[in-house]
N, C-alpha and C positions, 0 to 999 in steps of 0.2 A: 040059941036061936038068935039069929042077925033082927034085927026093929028093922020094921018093914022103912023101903027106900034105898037103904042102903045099901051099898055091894058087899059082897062076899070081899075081905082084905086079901084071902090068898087070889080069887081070880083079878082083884084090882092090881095088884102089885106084878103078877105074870102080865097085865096090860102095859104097864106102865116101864116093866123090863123091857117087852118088844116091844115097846115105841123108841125106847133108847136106844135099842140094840139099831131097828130101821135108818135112827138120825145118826146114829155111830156111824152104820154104814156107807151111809149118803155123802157127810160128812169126809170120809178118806178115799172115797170117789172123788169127790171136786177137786181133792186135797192134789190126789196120787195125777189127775189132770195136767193142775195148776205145776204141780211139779214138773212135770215130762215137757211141757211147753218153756218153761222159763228157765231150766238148769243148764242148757248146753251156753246159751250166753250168758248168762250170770258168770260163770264160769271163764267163759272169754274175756267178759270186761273187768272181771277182778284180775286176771293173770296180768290183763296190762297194767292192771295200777300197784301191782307189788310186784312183778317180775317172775312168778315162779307159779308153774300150775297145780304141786302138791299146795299150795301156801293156801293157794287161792280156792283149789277144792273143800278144804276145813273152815276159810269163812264162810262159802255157801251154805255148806250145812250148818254151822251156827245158824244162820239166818235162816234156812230154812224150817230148823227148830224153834226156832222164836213165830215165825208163822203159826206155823203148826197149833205153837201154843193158845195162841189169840185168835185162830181161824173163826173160829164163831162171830168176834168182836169187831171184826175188820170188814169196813166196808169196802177199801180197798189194798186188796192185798198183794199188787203189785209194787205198788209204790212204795209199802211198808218194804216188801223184802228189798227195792232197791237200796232206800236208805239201811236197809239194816248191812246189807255188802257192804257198802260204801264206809259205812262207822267203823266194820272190820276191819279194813282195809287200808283205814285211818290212823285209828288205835296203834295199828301194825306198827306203820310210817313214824309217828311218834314216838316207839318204844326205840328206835332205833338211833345210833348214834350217829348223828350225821357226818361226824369228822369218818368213820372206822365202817361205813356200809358197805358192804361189799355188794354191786345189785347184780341181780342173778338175771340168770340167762332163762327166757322161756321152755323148761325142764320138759315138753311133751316129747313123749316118743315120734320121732321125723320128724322134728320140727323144722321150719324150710328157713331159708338164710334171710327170705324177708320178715318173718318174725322177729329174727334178731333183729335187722336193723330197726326194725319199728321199735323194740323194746328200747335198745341203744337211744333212737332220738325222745321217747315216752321217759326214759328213764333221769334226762337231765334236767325236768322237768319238776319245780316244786308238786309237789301232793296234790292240792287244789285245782293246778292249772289240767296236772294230768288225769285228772279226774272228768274235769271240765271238756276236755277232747273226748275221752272216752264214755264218756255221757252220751256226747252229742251226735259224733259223729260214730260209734258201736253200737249204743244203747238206743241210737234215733229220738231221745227224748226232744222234747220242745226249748225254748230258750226259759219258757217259764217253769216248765218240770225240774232242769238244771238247775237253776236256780234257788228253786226246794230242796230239793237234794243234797245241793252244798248250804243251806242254810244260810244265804246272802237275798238280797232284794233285785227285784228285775231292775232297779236303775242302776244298781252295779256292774253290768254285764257289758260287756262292748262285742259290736258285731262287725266282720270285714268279708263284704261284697264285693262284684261283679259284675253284676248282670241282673237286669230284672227278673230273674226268680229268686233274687235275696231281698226285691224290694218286702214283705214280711217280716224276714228276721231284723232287717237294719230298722223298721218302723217299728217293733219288739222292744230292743234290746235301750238299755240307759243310752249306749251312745252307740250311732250307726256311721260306718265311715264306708265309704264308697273307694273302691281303691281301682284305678285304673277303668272307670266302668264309662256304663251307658247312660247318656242322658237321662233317662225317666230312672232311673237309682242315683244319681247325683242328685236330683229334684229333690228327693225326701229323705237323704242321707244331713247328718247332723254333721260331716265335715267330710270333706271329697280330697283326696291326693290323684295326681297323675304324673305324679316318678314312681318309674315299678321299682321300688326301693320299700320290703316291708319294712324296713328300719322307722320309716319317719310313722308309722301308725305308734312307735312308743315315744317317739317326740312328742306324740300331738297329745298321751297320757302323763307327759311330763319329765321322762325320764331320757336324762343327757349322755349325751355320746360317749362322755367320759363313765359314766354309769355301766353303760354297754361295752366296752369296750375292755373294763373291770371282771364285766361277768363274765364273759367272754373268755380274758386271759384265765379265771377263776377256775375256767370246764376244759381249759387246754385248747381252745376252738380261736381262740384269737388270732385272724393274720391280717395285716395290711396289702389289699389291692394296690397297686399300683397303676396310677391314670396315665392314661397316653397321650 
């Protein structure tokens, strides 16, 4: 005989199974959500940063499994799985040797010829930078999400505008340059050009012609204009 107050151990622990079994369920609901909303771009924006969308499907699920694993813990668990792509994606880029990389071509079944080229100009692109595009401009993050993401500080960042609907990112960003634009974004830009030349936005980071010019010959992309 159970001393009166207490439960019965077998009905306690049948309680106690379906209560786990209800937050199991609940649990791979939000999960199986979370998944179906964020996989088809996850997927997009890793393919641009390694080149290849078998590559880029096995970091997502990595990273989806590391979710998974800590779902309970994560308050936010977008962000997590962004950095965790990202670290894949990374890791990858690293292992790789950069004299002997061969970079692959966007591998999706039909894939259309502006794929390639976007990959071609994504691809001659340090890691970081290319990350940095496809962040921003795929992923739609913020200047300061970016910035998390690649694990640098918002005054590291530089911003190149247009037009007052950049005046935000260019007041954002470490340095905001106003390139060819409109009075009220020249206003609160932290340095303004008006030769449509992006060349001089890496002057104005410090880096000389003869630098450029190096890189340049380096990607085979080097040629002399000739002024009239």
């Amino acid at each position: 005989m159970y001393e009166s107050g207490l439960p019965n151990p077998s009905k306690w622990m049948m309680k106690a199974m379906k209560d786990r079994s209800s937050d199991s369920a609940r649990r791979d609901e939000e999960f199986e959500e979370f998944y179906r909303r964020e996989h088809v771009g996850q997927v997009r924006r890793a393919a641009l940063m390694v080149g290849r969308i078998g590559l880029a499907e096995d970091f997502v699920h990595d990273a989806f499994i590391a979710v998974y694993d800590r779902w309970d813990d994560l308050d936010n668990p977008g962000a997590y799985l962004n950095r965790a792509v990202l670290n894949g994606c990374r890791d990858h880029w690293r292992r790789q040797d950069s004299q002997g990389r061969a970079l692959g071509r966007l591998d999706a079944p039909g894939r259309s010829a502006e794929h390639d080229i976007l990959w071609d100009v994504l691809g001659r692109l340090p890691f970081s930078q290319r990350a940095a595009v496809v962040l921003r401009y795929y992923g739609d993050l913020s200047e300061q999400q970016c910035a998390d993401e690649l694990g640098i500080s918002l005054s590291q960042t530089v911003a190149v505008g247009d037009g007052a609907n950049d005046i935000d990112m260019l007041t954002t960003a470490g340095l905001g340059i106003a390139f060819c634009a409109k009075p009220a974004l020249r206003e609160v830009a932290d340095a303004s050009l008006s030769k449509p030349f992006l060349d001089t936005v890496l002057f104005i980071l410090g880096i000389t012609r003869d630098e450029i010019e190096a890189a340049d010959t380096a990607a085979g992309t080097y040629r002399r204009v000739p002024l009239a």
